[in-house]
RODO-2510 file (C-alpha; in nm, 4 decimals, decimal comma):
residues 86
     n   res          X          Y          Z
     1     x    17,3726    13,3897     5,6783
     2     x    17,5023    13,0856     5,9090
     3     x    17,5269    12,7288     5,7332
     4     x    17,3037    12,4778     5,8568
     5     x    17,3557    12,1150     5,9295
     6     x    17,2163    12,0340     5,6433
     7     x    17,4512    12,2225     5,4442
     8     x    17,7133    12,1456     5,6194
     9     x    17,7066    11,7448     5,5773
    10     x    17,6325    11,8572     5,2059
    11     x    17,9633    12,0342     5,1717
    12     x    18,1434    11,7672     5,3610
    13     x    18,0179    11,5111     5,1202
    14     x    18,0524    11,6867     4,8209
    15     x    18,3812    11,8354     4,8437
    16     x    18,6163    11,5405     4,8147
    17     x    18,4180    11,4843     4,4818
    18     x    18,4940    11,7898     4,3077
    19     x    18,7940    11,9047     4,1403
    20     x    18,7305    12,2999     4,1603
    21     x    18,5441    12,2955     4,4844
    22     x    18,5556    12,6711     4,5118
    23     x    18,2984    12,6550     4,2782
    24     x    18,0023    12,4833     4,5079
    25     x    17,7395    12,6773     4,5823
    26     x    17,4529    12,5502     4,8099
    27     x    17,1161    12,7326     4,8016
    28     x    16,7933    12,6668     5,0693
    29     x    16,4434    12,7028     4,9285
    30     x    16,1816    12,6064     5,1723
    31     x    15,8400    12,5738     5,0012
    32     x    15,5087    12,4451     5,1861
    33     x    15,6519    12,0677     5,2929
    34     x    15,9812    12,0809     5,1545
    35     x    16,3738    12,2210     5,2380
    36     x    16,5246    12,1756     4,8762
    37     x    16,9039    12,2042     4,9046
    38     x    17,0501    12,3211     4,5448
    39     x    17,3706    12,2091     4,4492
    40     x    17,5770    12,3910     4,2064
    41     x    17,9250    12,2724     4,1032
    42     x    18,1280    12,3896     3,7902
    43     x    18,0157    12,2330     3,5130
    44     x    18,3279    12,0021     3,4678
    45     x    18,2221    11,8299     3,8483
    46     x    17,8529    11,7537     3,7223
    47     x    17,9067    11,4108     3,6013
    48     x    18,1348    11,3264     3,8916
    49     x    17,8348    11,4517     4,1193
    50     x    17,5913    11,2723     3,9323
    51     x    17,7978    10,9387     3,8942
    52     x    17,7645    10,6351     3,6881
    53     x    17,3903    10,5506     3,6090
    54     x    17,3328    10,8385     3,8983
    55     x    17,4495    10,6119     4,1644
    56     x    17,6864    10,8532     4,3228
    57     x    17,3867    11,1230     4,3511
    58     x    17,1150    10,8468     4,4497
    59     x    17,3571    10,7518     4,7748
    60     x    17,3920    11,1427     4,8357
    61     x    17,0337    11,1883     4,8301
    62     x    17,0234    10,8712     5,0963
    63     x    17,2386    11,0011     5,3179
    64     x    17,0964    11,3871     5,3156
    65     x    16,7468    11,2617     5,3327
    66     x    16,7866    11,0423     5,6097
    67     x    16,9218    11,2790     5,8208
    68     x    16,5182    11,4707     5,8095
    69     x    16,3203    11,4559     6,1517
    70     x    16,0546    11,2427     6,1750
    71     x    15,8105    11,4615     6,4250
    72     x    15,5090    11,5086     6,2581
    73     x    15,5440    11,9113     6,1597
    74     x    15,8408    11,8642     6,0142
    75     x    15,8975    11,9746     5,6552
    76     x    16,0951    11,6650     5,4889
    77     x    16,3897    11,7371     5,3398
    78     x    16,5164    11,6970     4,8955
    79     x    16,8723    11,7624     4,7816
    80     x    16,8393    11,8611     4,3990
    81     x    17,1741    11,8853     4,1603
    82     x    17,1842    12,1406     3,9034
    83     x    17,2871    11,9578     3,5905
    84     x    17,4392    12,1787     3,3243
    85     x    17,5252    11,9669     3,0841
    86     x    17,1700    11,9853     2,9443
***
């Protein structure tokens, strides 16, 4: 299956953030108006994901989001972060 865009800017964010980065995993769902991007990072890289007060995550999200089309048919896009420490 061939990355996207999408999931390529993901990785190139992420990566520099993690400190086992073999362990991302990236997973598309596309529902009725959403393409939800799944991250999933070794549990030890959550928090550094995440950030303080979820500021690192909140300027991912930014970034990601931004990047969605804004024709008219065009499903928007969500990055989600699976947390593990819960």
């Amino acid at each position: 299956m061939a990355e996207t865009d999408i999931e390529s800017l993901i990785r190139s964010l992420v990566i520099p953030l993690l400190k086992q980065p073999q362990a991302l995993s990236i997973t598309q769902k596309d529902d009725g108006r959403y393409h939800r991007y799944m991250i999933d990072v070794a549990p030890n890289d959550v928090g550094r994901l995440i950030g303080r007060q979820g500021h690192v995550a909140a300027a991912l999200r930014t970034i990601v989001e931004g990047t969605q089309s804004r024709r008219a048919n065009s499903k928007r896009v969500r990055l989600l972060i699976n947390d593990h420490r819960h």
